[in-house]
C-alpha positions as CSV (number, residue, x, y, z in Angstrom):
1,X,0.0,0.0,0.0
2,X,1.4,3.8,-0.9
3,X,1.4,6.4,1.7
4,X,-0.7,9.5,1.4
5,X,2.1,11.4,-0.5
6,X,2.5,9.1,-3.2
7,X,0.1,9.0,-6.1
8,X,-2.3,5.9,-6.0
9,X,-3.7,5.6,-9.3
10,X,-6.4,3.1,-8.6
11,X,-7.6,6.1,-5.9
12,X,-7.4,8.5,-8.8
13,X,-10.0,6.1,-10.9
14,X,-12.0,5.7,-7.9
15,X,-12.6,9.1,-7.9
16,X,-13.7,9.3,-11.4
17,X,-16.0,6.2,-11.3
18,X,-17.3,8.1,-8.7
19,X,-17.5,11.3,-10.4
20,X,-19.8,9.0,-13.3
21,X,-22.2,7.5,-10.5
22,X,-23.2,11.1,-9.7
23,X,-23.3,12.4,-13.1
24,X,-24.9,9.5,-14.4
25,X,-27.3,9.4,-11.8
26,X,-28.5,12.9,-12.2
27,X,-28.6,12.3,-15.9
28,X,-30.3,9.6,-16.4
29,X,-32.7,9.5,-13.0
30,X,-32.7,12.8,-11.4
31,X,-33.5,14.4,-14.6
32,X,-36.0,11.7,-15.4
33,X,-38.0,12.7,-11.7
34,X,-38.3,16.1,-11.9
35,X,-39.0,17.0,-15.7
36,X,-40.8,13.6,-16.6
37,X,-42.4,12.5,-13.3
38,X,-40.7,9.3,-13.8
39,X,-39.0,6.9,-11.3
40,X,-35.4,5.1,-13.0
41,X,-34.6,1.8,-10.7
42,X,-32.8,-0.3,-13.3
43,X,-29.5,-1.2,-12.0
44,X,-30.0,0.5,-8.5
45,X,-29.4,3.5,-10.8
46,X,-30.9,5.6,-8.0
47,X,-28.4,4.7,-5.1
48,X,-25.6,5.6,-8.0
49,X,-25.5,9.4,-6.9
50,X,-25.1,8.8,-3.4
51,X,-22.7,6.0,-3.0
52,X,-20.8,8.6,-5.1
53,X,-21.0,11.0,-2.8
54,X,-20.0,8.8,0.2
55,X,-17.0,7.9,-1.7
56,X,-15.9,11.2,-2.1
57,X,-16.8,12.5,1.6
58,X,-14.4,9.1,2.7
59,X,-11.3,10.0,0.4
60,X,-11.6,13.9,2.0
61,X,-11.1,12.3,5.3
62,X,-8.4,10.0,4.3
63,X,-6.3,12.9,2.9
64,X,-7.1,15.4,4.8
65,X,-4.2,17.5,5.7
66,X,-2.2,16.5,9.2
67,X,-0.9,18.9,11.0
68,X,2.8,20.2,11.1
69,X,5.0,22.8,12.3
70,X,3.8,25.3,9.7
71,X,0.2,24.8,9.9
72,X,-1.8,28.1,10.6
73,X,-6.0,28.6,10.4
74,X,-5.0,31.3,8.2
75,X,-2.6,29.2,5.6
76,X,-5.1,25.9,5.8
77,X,-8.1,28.3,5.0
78,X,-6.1,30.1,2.1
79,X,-5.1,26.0,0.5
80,X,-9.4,25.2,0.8
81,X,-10.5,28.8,-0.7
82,X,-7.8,28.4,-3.5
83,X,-8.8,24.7,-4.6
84,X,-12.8,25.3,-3.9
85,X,-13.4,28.3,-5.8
86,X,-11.9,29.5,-8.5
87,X,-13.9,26.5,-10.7
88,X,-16.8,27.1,-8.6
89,X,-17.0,30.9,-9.3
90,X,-16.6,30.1,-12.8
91,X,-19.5,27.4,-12.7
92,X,-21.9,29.4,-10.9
93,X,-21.5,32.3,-13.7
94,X,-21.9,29.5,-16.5
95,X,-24.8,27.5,-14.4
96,X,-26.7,31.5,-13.8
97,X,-26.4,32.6,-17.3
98,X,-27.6,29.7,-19.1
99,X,-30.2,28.8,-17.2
100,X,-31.7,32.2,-17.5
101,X,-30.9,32.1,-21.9
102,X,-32.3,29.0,-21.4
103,X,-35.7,28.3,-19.0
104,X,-35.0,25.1,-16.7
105,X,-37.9,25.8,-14.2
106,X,-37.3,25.3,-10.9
107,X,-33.7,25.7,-11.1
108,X,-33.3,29.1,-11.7
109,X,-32.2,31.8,-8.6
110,X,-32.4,35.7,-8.5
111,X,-29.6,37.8,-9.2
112,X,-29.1,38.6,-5.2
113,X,-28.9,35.0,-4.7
114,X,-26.4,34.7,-7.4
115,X,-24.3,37.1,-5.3
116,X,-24.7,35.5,-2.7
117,X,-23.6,32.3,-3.6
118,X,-20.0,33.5,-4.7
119,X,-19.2,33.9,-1.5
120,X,-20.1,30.5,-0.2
121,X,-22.5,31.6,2.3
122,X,-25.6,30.8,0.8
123,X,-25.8,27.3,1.8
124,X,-25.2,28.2,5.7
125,X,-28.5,30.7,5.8
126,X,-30.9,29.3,3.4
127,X,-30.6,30.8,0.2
128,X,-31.1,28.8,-2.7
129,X,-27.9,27.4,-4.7
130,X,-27.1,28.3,-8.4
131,X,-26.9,24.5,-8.4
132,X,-28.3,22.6,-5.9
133,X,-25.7,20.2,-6.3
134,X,-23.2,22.6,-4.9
135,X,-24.5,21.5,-1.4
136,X,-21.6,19.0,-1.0
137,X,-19.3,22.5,-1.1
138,X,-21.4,23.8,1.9
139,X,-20.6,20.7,3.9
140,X,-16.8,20.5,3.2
141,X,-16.5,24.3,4.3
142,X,-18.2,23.6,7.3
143,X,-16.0,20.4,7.7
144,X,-13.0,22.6,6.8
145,X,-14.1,25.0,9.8
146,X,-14.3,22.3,12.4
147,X,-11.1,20.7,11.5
148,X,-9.3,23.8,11.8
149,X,-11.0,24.5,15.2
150,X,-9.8,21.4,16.0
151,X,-6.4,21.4,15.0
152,X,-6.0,24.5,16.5
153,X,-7.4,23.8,19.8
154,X,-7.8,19.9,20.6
155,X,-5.3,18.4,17.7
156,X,-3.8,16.0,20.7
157,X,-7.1,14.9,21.5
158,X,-8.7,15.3,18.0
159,X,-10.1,11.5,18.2
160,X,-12.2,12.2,21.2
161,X,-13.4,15.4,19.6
162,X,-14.5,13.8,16.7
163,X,-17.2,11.6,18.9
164,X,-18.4,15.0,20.2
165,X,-18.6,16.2,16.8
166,X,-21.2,13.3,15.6
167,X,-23.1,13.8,18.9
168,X,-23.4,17.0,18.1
169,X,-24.7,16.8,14.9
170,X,-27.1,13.7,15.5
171,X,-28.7,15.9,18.4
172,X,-29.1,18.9,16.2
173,X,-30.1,16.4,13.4
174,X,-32.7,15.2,15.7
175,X,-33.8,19.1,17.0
176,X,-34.3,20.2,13.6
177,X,-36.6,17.5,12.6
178,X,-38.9,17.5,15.8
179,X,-39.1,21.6,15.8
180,X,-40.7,22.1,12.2
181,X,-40.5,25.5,11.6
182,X,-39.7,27.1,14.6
183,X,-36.7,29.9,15.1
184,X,-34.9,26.4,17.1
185,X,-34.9,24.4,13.8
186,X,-34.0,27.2,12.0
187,X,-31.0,27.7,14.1
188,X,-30.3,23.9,14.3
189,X,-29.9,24.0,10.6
190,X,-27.3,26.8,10.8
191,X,-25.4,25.4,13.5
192,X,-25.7,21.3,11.5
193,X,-24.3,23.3,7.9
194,X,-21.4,25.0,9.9
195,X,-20.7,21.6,11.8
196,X,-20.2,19.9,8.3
197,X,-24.0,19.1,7.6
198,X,-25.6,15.0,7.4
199,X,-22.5,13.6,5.8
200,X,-19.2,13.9,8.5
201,X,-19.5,10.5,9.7
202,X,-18.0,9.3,6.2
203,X,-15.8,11.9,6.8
204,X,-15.0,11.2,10.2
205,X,-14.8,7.3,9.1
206,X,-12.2,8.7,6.1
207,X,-10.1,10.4,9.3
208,X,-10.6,7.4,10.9
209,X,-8.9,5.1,7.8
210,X,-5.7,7.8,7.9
211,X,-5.2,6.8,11.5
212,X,-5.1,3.0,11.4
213,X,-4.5,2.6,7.8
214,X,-2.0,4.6,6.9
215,X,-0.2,5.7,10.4
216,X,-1.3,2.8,11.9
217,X,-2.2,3.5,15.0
218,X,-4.2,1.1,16.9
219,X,-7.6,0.7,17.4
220,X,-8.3,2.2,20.9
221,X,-11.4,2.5,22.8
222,X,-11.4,6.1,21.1
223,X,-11.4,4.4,17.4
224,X,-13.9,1.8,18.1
225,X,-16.3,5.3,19.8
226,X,-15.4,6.5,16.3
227,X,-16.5,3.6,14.0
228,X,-19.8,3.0,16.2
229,X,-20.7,6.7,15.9
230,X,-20.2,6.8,12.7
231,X,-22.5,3.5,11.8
232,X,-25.1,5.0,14.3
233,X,-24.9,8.7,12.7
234,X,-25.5,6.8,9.3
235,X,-28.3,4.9,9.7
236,X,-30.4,7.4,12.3
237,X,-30.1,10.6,9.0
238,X,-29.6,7.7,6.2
239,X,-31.2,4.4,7.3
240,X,-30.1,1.1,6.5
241,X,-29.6,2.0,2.8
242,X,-27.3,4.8,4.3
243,X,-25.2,2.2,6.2
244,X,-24.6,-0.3,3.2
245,X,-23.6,3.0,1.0
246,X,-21.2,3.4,3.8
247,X,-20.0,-0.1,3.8
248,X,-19.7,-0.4,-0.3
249,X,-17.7,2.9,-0.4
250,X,-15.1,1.9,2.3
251,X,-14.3,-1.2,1.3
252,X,-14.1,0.2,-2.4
253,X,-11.4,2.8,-0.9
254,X,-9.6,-0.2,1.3
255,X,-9.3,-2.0,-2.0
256,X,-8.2,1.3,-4.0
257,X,-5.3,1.6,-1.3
258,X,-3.9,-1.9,-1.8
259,X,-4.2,-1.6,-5.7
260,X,-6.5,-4.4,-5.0
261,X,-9.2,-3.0,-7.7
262,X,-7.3,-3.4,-11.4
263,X,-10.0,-1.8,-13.5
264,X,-9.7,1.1,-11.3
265,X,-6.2,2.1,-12.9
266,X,-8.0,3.0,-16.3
267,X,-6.4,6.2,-18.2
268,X,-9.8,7.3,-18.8
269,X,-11.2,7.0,-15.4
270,X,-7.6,8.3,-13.5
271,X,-7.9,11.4,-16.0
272,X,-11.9,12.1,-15.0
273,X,-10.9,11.4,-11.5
274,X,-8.2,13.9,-11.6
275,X,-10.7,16.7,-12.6
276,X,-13.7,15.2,-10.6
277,X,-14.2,18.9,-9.1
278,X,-14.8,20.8,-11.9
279,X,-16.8,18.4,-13.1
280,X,-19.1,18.3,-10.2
281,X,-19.8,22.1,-10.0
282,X,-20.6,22.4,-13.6
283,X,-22.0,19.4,-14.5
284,X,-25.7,19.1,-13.0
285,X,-28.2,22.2,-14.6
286,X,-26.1,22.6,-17.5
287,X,-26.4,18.8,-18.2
288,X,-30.7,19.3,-17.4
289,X,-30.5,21.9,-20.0
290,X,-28.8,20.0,-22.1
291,X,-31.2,17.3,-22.0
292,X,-34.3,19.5,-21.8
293,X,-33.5,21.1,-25.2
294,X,-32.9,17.9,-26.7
295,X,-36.0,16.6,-25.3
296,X,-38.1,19.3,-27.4
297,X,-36.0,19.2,-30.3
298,X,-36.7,15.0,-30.8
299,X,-40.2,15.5,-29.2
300,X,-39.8,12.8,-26.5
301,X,-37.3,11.4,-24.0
302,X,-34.7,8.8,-25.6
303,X,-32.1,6.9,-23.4
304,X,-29.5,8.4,-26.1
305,X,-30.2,12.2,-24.1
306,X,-28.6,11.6,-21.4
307,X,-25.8,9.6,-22.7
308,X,-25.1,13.1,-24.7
309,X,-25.4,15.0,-21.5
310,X,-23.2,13.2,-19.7
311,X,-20.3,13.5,-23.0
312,X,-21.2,17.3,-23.1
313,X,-20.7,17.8,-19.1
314,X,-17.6,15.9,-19.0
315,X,-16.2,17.9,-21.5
316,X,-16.8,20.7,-20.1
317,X,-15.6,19.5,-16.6
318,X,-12.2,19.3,-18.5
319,X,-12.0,21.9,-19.8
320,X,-13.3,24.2,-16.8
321,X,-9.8,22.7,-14.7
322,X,-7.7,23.4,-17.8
323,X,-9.5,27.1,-17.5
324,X,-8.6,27.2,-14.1
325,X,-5.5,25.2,-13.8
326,X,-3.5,27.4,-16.4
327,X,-5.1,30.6,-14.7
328,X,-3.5,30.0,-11.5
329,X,-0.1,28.6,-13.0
330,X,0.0,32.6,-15.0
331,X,-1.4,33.8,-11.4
332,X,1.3,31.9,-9.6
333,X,4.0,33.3,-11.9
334,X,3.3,36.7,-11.5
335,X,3.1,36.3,-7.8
């Protein structure tokens, strides 16, 4: 097994089969519920989107950042903001645009909530997204704040913290369902977005996978807190299907690490993989609009629709992260 600072190419495919689950969920079922009232089961189709996104919440865990001599809030904050938005700002611009040239009801915000969405906040006060897939950048910010608080403050006893942090989120989880629409749910939503959201315990579990996996620390009463907080955390806000997810994805990234999954280490996949960001923030209402206009132009809905939209976002994820990429090599230059 490579360490953390080597490049594992079967983790770089992972991340761009998982990058397809989502897009081709969205494509070929989301799209399929809201603009066609139709429900897609074939192949489990509709668990494809969200065993993606468990995926992706592990591998942040498993290389998230340790601490070292030179780590400052400030300097961890300034890595996040520079890898989280330059392709998002970018995105959003594309996403509002076009989806105002183009109708894509139910999708479309306000200019003032377009404004409010470049600066990332929009997610923690309840302000609609550009692109409601953009949720899973609210939950790593708030991830990213906790894990600086905790660095900062608690790094020695980070593992003990971490239980707290799931408590804390399944109570508020739990608050904000019993207290409808009260000012107490409302302020148990903020509070759940700036603590990372519903998804930390794949995170968590992902931080949890560094530890014994790569440092190889053992498992301590502390670890085992961990792994049964995290199972509980999963099935109370995701059910049983939430657990399995769970299950499926960490064993897919266990494999990944020992080079244990051969199909994984696929030029194709290691290249979507390697810009699975920027094709996530551009890739859901552009790909909708894709399909809706193709939709009217053939006059009904053909399985060969989404297959197009999910060549035409891809493309475009690539080349948003060449955009981007060569943008802050000239930026980096001049600096």
């Amino acid at each position: 097994m490579s360490n953390l600072q080597e490049r594992n190419y079967s983790i770089d495919g992972l991340r761009g089969g998982s990058a397809l689950l989502i897009v081709c969920y969205h494509m070929f079922c989301r799209y399929q519920e809201l603009y066609n009232n139709r429900t897609i089961t074939f192949a489990f189709i509709n668990y494809w989107g969200q065993l993606g996104v468990a995926i992706f919440f592990i591998l942040s865990g498993l290389y998230m950042t340790r601490k070292h001599e030179k780590w400052t809030i400030i300097g961890f904050a300034r890595k996040k903001f520079r890898r989280l938005w330059p392709a998002y700002f970018v995105a959003i611009c594309v996403i509002f645009f076009f989806t105002h040239l183009f109708s894509l009801p139910g999708r479309e915000c306000s200019l003032s909530e377009f404004f409010i969405n470049i600066f990332f906040v929009n997610g923690f006060i309840g302000v609609d997204y550009v692109d409601s897939a953009h949720w899973y950048i609210t939950s790593l910010i708030g991830i990213y704040f906790v894990i600086a608080v905790i660095y900062k403050f608690f790094y020695n006893r980070r593992f003990w913290v971490y239980n707290v942090w799931i408590v804390s989120s399944m109570v508020l989880h739990i608050v904000q369902q019993v207290s409808g629409q009260t000012i107490a749910a409302k302020a148990a939503y903020f509070v759940l977005q700036l603590l990372g959201g519903r998804y930390i315990s794949l995170f968590v579990l992902g931080l949890l996978m560094q530890a014994v996996l790569i440092d190889r620390e053992k498992m301590g009463v502390v670890h085992w807190g961990i792994l049964v907080m995290s199972i509980g955390y999963q099935v109370i806000l995701h059910t049983y299907v939430g657990l399995i997810e769970m299950v499926i994805a960490a064993v897919m990234v266990v494999l990944c690490l020992y080079n244990k999954i051969p199909f994984l280490r696929n030029p194709l996949l290691e290249y979507i993989g390697v810009n699975s960001y920027s094709i996530y923030v551009i890739h859901q209402n552009i790909g909708f609009l894709i399909e809706r206009e193709l939709q009217k132009q053939m006059g009904s809905f053909s399985y060969v629709i989404p297959l197009i939209a999910v060549i035409c976002v891809l493309g475009l994820g690539l080349l948003l992260n060449t955009l981007v990429e060569r943008s802050r090599q000239l930026l980096n230059r001049k600096i």
